[in-house]
C-alpha positions as CSV (number, residue, x, y, z in Angstrom):
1,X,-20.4,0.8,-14.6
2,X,-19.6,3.9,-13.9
3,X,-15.8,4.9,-14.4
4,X,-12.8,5.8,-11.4
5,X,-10.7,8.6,-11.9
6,X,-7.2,7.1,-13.4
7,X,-5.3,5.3,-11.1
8,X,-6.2,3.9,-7.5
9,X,-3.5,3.7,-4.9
10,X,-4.1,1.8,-2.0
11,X,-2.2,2.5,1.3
12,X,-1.7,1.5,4.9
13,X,-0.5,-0.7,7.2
14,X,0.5,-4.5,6.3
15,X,-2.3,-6.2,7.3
16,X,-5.0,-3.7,5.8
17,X,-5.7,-5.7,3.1
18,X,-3.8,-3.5,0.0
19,X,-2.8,-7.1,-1.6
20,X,-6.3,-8.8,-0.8
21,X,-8.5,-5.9,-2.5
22,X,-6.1,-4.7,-4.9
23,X,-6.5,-7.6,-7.5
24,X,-10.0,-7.7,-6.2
25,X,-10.9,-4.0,-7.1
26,X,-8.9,-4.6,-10.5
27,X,-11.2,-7.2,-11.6
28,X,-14.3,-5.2,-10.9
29,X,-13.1,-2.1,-12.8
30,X,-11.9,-4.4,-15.7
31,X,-7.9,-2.6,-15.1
32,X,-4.6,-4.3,-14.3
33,X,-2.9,-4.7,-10.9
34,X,0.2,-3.7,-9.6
35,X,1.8,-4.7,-6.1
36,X,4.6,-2.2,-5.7
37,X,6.4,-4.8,-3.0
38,X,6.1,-7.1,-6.5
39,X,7.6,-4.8,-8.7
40,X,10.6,-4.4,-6.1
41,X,11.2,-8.1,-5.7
42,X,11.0,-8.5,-9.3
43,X,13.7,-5.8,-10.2
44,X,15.9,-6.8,-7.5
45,X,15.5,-9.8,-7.9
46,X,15.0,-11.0,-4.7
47,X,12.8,-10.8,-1.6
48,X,12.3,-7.6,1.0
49,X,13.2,-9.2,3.3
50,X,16.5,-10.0,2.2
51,X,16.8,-6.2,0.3
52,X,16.3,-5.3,4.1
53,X,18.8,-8.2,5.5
54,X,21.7,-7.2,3.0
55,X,21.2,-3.4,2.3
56,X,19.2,-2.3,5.4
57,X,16.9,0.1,5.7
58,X,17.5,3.3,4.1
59,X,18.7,1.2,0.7
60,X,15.6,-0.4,0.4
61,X,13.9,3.0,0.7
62,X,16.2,4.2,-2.0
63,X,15.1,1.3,-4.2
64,X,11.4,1.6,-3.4
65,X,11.5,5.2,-4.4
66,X,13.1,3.9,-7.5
67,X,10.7,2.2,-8.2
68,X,7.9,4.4,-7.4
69,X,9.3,6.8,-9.7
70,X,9.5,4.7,-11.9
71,X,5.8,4.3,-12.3
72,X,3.9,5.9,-15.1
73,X,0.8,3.9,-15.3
74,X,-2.5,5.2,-16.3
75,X,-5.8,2.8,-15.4
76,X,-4.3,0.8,-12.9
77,X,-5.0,-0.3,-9.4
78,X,-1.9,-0.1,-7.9
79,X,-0.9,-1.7,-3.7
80,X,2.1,0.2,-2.7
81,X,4.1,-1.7,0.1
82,X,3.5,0.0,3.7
83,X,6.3,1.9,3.7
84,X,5.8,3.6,0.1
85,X,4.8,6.8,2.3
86,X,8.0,7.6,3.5
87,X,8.8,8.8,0.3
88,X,7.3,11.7,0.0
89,X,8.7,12.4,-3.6
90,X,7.6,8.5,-4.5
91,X,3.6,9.5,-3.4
92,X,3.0,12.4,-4.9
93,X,4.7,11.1,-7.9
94,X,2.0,8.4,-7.9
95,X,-0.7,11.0,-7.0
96,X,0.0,13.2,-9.8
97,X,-1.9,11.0,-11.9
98,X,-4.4,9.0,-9.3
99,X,-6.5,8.9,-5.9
100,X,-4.8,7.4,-2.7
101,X,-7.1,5.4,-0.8
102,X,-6.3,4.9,2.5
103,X,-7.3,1.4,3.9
104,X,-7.0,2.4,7.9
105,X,-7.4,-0.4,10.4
106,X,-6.7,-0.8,14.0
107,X,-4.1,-2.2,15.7
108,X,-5.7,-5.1,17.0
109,X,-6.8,-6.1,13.3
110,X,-3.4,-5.4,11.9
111,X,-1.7,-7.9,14.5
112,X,-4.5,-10.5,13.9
113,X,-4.2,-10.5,10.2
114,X,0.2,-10.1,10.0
115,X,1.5,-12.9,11.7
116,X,5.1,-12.7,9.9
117,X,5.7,-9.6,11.2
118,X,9.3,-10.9,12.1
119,X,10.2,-11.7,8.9
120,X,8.0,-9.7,6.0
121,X,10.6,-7.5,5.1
122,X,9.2,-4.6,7.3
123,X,11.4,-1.1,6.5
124,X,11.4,-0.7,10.5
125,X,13.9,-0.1,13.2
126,X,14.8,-3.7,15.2
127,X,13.7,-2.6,18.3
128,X,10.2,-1.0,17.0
129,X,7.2,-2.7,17.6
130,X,3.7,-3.0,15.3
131,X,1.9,-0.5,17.8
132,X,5.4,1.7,17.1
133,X,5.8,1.7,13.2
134,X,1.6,2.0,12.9
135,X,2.0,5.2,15.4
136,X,4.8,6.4,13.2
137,X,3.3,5.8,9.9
138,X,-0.6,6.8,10.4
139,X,0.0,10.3,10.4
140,X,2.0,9.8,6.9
141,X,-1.0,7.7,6.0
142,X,-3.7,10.4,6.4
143,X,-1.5,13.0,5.3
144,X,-1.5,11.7,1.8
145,X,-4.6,9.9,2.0
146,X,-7.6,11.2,-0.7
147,X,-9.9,8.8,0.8
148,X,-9.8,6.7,3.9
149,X,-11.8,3.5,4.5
150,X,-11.9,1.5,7.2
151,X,-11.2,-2.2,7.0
152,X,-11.2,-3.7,10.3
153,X,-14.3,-5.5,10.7
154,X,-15.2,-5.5,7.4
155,X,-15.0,-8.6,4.8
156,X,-13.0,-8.0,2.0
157,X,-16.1,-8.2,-0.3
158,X,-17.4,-5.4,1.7
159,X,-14.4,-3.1,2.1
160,X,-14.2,-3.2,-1.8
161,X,-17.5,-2.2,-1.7
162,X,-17.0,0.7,0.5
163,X,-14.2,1.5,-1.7
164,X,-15.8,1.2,-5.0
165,X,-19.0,3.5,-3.5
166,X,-15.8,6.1,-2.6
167,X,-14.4,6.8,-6.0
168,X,-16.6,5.7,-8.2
169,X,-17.9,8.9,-10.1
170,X,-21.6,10.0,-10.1
């Protein structure tokens, strides 16, 4: 097979399947996972959403970029939560030394697939609505995006695929 450039960073909305392909795209380039969202349960040692019900939001952004800095990982695949692009200092750290893959899918995919969205630990205002945060974020998302594939519609064998034909090197 033919080899990926270093890491691959998968981004987007919850719901756009980051946690789905990630281990999936791991196992077919024979490299380790990583689920940022993990990493920052694990350290903390508790859930987002409590990190979010305790220490509110801009905490939990100060821990995620923690953790993102944190990061010095070579070969991996790597799901960063959805909110990993509001740090801008967190996603270029990451990019220094992989591809961001931007796994875009419309809002009426995102809703079908996220039905916790009350209580997944989302880094959002209380008022703000799915159609709100993916409005805020999508710019962030293509900003720091190397690649964008779609996902909605798509099985998650064949998103890999489209993702695989994207940064695999000729």
């Amino acid at each position: 097979m033919k080899r990926c450039p270093s890491n691959l960073i998968l981004i987007g909305m919850p719901g756009s399947g980051k946690s789905t392909l990630g281990p999936m795209l791991a196992e077919k380039l024979s490299r380790p996972f990583l689920d940022t969202d993990q990493a920052i349960e694990d350290a903390q040692q508790r859930t987002l959403q409590e990190i979010m019900n305790s220490d509110g939001q801009a905490i939990f952004r100060r821990i995620e970029e923690e953790v993102l800095l944190s990061l010095n990982l070579h070969d991996y695949v790597i799901a960063t939560g959805g909110s990993a692009i509001y740090s801008e200092r967190g996603i270029t750290h990451l990019k220094s030394n992989g591809l961001a893959v931007f796994l875009d899918a419309d809002l009426v995919t995102l809703e079908s697939r996220v039905n916790n969205f009350s209580t997944r630990g989302l880094v959002k205002h209380p008022e703000q609505s799915f159609a709100q945060l993916l409005d805020e974020r999508l710019p962030l998302y293509k900003k720091h995006a190397d690649i964008t594939v779609q996902s909605a519609g798509l099985t998650p064998e064949q998103t890999c695929g489209e993702i695989l034909a994207a940064v695999l090197l000729p």
